[in-house]
LOVO-452497 format. One record per residue (C-alpha): residue number from 0; residue in three letters; x, y negated, z. Coordinates in nm, 3 decimals, decimal comma, always signed. Layout:
<nodes>
[NUM; 'ALA'; [X; Y; Z]],
...
</nodes>
This chain:
<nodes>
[0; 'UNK'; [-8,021; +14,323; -5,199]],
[1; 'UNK'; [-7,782; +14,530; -5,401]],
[2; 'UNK'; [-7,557; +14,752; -5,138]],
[3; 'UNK'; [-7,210; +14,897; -5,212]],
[4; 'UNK'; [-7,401; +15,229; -5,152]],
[5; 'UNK'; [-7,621; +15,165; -5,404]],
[6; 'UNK'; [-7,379; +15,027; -5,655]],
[7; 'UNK'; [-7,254; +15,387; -5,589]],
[8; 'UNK'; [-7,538; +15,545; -5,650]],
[9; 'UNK'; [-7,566; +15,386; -5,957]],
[10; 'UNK'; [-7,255; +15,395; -6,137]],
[11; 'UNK'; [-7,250; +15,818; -6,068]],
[12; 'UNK'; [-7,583; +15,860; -6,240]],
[13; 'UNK'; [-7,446; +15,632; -6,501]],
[14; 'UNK'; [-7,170; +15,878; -6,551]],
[15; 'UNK'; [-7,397; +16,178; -6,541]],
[16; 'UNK'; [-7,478; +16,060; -6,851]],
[17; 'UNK'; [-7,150; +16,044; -7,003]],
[18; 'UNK'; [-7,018; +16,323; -7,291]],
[19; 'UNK'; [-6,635; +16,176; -7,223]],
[20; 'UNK'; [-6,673; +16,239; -6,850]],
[21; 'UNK'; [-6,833; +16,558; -6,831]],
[22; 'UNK'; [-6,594; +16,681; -7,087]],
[23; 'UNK'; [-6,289; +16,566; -6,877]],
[24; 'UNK'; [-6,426; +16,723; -6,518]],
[25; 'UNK'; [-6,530; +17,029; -6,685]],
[26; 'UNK'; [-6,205; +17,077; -6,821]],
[27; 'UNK'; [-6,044; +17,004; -6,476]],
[28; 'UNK'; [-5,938; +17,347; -6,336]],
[29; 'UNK'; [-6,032; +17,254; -5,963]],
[30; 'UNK'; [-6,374; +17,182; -6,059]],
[31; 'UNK'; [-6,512; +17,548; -6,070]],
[32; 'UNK'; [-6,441; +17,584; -5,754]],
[33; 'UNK'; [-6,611; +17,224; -5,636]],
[34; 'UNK'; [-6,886; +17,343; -5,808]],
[35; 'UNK'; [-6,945; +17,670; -5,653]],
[36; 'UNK'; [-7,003; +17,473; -5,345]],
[37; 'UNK'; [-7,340; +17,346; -5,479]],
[38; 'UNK'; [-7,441; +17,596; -5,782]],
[39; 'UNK'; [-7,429; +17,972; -5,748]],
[40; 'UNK'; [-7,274; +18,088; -6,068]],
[41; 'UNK'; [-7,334; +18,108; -6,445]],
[42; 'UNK'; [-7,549; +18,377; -6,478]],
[43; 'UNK'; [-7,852; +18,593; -6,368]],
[44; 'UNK'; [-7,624; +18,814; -6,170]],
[45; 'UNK'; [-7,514; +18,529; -6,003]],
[46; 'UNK'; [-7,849; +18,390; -5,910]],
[47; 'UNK'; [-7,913; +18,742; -5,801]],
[48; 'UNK'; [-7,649; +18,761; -5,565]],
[49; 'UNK'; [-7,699; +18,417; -5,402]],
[50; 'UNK'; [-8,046; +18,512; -5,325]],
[51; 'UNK'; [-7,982; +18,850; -5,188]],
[52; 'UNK'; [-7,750; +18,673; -4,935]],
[53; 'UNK'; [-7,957; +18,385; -4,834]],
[54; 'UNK'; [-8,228; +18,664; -4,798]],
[55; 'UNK'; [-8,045; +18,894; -4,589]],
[56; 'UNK'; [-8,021; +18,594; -4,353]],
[57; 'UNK'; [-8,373; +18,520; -4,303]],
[58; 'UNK'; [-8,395; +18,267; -4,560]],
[59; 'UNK'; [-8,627; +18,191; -4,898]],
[60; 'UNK'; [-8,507; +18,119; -5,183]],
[61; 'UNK'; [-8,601; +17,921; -5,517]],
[62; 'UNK'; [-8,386; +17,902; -5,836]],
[63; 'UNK'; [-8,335; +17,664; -6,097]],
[64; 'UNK'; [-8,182; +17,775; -6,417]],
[65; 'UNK'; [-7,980; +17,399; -6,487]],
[66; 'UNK'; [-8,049; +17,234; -6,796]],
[67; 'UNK'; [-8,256; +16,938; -6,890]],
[68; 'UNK'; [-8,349; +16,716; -7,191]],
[69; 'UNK'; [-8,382; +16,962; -7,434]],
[70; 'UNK'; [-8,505; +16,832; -7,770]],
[71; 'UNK'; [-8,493; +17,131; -7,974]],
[72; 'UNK'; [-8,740; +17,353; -7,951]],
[73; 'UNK'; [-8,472; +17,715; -7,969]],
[74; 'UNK'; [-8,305; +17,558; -7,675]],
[75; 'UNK'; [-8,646; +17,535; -7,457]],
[76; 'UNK'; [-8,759; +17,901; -7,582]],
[77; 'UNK'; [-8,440; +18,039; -7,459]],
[78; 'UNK'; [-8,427; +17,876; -7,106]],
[79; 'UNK'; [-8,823; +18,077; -7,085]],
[80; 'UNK'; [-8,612; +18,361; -7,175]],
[81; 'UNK'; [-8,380; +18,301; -6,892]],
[82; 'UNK'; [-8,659; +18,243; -6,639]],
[83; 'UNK'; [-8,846; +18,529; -6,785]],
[84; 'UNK'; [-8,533; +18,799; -6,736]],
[85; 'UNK'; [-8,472; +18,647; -6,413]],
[86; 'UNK'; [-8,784; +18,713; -6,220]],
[87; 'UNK'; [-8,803; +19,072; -6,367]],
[88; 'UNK'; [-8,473; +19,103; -6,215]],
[89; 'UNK'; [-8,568; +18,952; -5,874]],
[90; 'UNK'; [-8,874; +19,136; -5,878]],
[91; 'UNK'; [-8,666; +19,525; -5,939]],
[92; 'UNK'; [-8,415; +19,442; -5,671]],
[93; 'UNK'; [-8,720; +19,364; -5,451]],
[94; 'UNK'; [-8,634; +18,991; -5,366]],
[95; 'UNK'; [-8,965; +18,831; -5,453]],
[96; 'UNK'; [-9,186; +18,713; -5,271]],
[97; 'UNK'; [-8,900; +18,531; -5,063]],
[98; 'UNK'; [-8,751; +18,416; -5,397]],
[99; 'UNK'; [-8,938; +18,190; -5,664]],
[100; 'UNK'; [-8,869; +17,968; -5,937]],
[101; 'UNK'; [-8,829; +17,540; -5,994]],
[102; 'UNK'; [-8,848; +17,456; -6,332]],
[103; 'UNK'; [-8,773; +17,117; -6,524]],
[104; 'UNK'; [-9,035; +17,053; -6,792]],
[105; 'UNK'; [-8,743; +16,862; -6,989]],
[106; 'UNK'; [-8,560; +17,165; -7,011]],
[107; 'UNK'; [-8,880; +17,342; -7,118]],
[108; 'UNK'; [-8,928; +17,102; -7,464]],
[109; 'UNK'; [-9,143; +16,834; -7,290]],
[110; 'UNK'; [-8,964; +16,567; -7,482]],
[111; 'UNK'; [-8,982; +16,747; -7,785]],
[112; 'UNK'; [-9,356; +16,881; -7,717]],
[113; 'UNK'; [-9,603; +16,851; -7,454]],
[114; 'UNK'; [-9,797; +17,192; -7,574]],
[115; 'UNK'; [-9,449; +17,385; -7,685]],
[116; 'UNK'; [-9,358; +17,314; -7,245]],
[117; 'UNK'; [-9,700; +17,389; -7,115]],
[118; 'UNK'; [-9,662; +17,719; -7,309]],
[119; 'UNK'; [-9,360; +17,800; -7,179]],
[120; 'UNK'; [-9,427; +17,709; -6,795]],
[121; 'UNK'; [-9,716; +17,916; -6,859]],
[122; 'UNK'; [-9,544; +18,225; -6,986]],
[123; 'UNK'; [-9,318; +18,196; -6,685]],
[124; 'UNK'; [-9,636; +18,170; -6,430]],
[125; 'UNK'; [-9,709; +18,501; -6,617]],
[126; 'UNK'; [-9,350; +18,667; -6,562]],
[127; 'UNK'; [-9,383; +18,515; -6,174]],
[128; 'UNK'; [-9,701; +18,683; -6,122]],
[129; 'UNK'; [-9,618; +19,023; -6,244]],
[130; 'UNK'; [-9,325; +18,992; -5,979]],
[131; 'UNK'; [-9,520; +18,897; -5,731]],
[132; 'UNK'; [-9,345; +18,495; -5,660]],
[133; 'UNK'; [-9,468; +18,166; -5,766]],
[134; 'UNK'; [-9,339; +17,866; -5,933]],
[135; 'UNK'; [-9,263; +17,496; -5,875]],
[136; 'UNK'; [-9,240; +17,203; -6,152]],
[137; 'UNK'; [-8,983; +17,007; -6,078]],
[138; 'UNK'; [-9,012; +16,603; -6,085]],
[139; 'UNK'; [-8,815; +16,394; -6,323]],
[140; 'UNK'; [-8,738; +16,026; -6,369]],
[141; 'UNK'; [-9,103; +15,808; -6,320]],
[142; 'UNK'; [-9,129; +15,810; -6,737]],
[143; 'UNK'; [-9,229; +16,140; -6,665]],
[144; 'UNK'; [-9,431; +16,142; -6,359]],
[145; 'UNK'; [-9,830; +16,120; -6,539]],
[146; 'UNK'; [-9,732; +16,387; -6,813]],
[147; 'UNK'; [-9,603; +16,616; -6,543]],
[148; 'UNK'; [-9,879; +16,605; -6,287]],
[149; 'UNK'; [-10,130; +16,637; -6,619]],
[150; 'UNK'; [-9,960; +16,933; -6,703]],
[151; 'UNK'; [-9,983; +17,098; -6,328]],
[152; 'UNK'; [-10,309; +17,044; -6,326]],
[153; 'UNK'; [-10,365; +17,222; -6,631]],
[154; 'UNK'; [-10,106; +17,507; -6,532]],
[155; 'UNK'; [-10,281; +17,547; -6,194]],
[156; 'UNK'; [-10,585; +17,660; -6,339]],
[157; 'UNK'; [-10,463; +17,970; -6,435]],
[158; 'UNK'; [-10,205; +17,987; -6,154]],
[159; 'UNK'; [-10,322; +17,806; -5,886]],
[160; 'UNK'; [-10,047; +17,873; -5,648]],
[161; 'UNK'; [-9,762; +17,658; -5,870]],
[162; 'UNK'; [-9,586; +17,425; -5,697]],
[163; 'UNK'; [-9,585; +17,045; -5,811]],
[164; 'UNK'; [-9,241; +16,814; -5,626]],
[165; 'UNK'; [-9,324; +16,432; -5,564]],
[166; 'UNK'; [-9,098; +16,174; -5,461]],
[167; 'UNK'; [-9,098; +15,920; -5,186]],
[168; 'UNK'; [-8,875; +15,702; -5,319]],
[169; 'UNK'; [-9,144; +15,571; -5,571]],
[170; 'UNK'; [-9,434; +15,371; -5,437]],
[171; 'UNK'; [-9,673; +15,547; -5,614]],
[172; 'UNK'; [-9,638; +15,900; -5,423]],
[173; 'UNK'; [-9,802; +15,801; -5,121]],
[174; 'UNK'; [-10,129; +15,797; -5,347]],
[175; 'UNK'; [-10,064; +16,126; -5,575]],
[176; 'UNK'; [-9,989; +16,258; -5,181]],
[177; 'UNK'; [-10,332; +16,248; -5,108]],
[178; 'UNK'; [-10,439; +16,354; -5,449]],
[179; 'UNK'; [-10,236; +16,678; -5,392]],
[180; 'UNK'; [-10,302; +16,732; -5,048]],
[181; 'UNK'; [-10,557; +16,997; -5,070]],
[182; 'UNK'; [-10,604; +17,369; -4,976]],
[183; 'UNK'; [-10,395; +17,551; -5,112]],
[184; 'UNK'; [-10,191; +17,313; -5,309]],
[185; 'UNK'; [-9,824; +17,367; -5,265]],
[186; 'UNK'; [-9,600; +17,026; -5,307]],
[187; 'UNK'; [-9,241; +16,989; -5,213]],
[188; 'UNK'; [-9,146; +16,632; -5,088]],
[189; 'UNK'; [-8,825; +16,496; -5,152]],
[190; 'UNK'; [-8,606; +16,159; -5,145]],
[191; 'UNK'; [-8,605; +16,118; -5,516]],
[192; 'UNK'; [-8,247; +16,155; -5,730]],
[193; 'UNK'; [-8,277; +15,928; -6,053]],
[194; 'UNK'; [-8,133; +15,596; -6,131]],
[195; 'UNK'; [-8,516; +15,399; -6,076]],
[196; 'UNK'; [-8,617; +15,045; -6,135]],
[197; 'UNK'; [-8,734; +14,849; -5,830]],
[198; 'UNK'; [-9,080; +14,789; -6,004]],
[199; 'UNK'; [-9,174; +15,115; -5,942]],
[200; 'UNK'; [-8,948; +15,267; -5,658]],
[201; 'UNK'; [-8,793; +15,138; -5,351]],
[202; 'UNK'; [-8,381; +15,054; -5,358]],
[203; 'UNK'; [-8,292; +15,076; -5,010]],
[204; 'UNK'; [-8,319; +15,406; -4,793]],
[205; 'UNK'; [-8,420; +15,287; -4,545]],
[206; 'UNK'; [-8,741; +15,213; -4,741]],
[207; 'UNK'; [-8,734; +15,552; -4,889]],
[208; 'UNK'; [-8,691; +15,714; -4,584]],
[209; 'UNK'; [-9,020; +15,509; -4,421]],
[210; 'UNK'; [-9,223; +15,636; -4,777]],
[211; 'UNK'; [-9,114; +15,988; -4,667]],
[212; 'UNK'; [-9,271; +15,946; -4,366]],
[213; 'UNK'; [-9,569; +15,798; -4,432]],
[214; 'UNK'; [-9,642; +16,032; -4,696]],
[215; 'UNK'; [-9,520; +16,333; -4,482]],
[216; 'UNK'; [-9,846; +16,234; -4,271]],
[217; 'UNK'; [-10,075; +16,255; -4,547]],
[218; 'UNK'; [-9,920; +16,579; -4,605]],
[219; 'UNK'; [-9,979; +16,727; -4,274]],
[220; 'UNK'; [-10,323; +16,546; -4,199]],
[221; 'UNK'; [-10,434; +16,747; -4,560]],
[222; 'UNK'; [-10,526; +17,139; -4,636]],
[223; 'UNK'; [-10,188; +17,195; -4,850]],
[224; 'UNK'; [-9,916; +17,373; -4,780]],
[225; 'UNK'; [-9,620; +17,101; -4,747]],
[226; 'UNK'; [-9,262; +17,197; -4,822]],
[227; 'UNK'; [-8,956; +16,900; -4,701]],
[228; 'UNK'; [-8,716; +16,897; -4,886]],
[229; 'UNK'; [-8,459; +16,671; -4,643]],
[230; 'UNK'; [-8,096; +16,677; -4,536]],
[231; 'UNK'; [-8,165; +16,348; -4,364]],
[232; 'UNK'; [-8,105; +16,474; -3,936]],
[233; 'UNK'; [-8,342; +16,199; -3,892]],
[234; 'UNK'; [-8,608; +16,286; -4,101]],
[235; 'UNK'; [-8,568; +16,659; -4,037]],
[236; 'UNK'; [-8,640; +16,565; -3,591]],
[237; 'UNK'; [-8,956; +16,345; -3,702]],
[238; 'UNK'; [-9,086; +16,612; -3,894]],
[239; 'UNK'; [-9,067; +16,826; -3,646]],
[240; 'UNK'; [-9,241; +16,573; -3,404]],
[241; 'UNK'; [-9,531; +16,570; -3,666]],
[242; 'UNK'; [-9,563; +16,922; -3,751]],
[243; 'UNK'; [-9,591; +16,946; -3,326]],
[244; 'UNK'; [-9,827; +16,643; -3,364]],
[245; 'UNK'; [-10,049; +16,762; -3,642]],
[246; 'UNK'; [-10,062; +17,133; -3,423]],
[247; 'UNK'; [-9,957; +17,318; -3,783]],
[248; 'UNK'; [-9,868; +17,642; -3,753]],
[249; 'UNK'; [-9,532; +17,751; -3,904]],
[250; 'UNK'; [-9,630; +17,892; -4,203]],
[251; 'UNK'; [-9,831; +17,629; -4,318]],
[252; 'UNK'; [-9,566; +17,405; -4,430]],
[253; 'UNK'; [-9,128; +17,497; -4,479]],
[254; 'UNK'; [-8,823; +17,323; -4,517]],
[255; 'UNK'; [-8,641; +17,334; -4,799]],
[256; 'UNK'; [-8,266; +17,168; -4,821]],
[257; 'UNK'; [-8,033; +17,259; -5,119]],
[258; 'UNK'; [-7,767; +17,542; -5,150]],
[259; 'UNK'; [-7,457; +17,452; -5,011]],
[260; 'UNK'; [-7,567; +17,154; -4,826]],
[261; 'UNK'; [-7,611; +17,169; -4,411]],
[262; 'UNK'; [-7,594; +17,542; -4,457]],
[263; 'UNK'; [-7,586; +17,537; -3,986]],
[264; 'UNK'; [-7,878; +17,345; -4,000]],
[265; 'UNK'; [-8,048; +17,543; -4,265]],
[266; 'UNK'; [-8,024; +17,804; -3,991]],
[267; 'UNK'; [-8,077; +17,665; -3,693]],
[268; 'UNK'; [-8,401; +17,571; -3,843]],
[269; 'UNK'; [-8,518; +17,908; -3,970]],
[270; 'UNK'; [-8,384; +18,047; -3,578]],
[271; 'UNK'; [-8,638; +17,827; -3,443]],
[272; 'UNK'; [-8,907; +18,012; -3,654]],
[273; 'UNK'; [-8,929; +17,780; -3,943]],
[274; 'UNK'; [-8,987; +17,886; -4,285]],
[275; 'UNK'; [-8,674; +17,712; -4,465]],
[276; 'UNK'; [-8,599; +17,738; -4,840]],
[277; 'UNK'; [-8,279; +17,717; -5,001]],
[278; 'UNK'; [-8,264; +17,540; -5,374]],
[279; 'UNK'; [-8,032; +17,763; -5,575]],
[280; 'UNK'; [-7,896; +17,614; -5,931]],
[281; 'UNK'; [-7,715; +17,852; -6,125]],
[282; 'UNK'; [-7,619; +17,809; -6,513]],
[283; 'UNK'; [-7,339; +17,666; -6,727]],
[284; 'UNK'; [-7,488; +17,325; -6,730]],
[285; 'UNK'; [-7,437; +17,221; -6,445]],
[286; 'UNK'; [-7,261; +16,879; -6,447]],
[287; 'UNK'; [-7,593; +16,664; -6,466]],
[288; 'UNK'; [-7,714; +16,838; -6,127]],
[289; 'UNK'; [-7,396; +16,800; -5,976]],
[290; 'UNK'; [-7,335; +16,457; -6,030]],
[291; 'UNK'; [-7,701; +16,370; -5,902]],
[292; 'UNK'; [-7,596; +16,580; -5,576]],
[293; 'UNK'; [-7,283; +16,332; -5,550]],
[294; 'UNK'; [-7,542; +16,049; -5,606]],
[295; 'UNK'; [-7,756; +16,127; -5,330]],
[296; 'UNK'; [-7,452; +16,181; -5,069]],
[297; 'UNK'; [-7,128; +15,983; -5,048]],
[298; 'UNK'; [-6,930; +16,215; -4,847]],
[299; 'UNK'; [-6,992; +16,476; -5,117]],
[300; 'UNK'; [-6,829; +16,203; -5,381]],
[301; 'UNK'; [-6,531; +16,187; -5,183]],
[302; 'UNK'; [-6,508; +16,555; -5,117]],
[303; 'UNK'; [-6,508; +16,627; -5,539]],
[304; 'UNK'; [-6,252; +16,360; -5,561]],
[305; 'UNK'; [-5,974; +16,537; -5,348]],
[306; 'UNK'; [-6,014; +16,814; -5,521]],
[307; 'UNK'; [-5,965; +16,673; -5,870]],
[308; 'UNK'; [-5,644; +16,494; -5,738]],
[309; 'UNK'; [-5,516; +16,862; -5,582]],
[310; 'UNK'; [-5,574; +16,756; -5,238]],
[311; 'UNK'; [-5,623; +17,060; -5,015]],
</nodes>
């Protein structure tokens, strides 16, 4: 059954994928300031500063340089560049290991090349070791899902400590759950953000939300290091039922929940003695993230609205 909610959901990420559109709220003046809500600036000083300060307060950090579907191969080289010259900066102004990385393969020349990516994630494990942090591969749409576990696989053999993100909205994660759940295999669990068919993921969230769950147990009841990624206040009190349940200790598993998002329950959580981790985007493009952010949360859609109509 198709909900208004979903309809939604489905005509934003439609529109994420629209030139005309992102041309016209890009060129809105309200929108940088929208924005800054959800990404921390345009460049590495920015991502710098945004890290110092969640820092300073007792939280980690990781940070995404935005930017996805590259297709030409200059493009993916200098997004490694980015990464590269941002972790040598977090690492001399002694942010790492708090801070780390997330990294889209797409934006890495996946599409374009499946060696040119794994090259370039590797050359960032490299930069991330010498600064003492890790790195997590972001998940994509399902088209991607085999070729990006393959590749973590391959990565991890080198780095073994690189973070892989699966996502309970498809009905296959429950099984790559238990693939992944192993010593000292880090995997970030989240909701899911892309525009799916129901062959392969579940449409309604209240489905999603029971997938979470069950593969949150898996999870837990495994020798990995489990990190939520949740804003959901329901999910985030039955996680911390299980964690109770499954007697882990606190820094076996975090929290993670995006930048500018709950910010008061990001630190009530982390008072309590949870690890929590903030996801910081930073970069120019930034209108594909933010329109998956609006995707994922009504209120948010409403709250970018008033502000392109000069509502206060």
């Amino acid at each position: 059954m198709v909900t208004l909610e979903g309809m939604m959901r489905s005509a934003i990420l439609a529109a994420a994928r629209s030139p005309q559109l992102e041309q016209l709220v890009s060129a809105a003046p309200v929108s940088r300031s929208v924005v800054r809500r959800f990404v921390a600036g345009t460049t590495t000083e920015d991502a710098i500063d945004a890290s110092r300060a969640l820092v300073h307060d007792g939280l980690a950090v990781t940070l995404d340089f935005l930017g996805e579907d590259t297709e030409d191969a200059g493009q993916a080289r200098a997004a490694t560049e980015a990464y590269v010259e941002l972790l040598g900066a977090l690492g001399a102004a002694g942010l790492t290991p708090p801070t780390e990385v997330s990294v889209k393969l797409s934006a890495l020349g996946m599409l374009l090349d499946e060696k040119l990516a794994s090259d370039n994630v590797l050359a960032i494990c490299r930069a991330a070791d010498a600064a003492d942090t890790t790195v997590t591969i972001d998940m994509e749409d399902h088209t991607t899902t085999d070729a990006s576990l393959d590749l973590l696989l391959r990565v991890r053999k080198d780095f073994p400590e690189t973070g892989a993100v699966l996502q309970a909205y498809l009905r296959r994660t429950e099984a790559d759950c238990r693939d992944l759940a192993v010593a000292g295999s880090r995997i970030r669990l989240c909701k899911g953000a892309y525009d799916e068919p129901e062959s392969v993921a579940y449409q309604s969230d209240l489905e999603v939300s029971r997938s979470y769950v069950r593969c949150a147990n898996v999870l837990l009841a495994g020798g990995g290091y489990p990190m939520f990624a949740t804003h959901d206040p329901r999910l985030v009190a039955i996680l911390e039922d299980r964690v109770r349940w499954y007697d882990r200790p606190v820094d076996t598993f975090e929290f993670q929940m995006l930048y500018g998002v709950r910010p008061v329950e990001q630190r009530r959580l982390a008072e309590l003695g949870y690890a929590v981790r903030v996801y910081v985007p930073y970069g120019t493009q930034w209108y594909g993230y933010l329109m998956r952010r609006l995707a994922e949360r009504p209120a948010n859609t409403a709250l970018f609205l008033r502000a392109l109509v000069g509502r206060k």
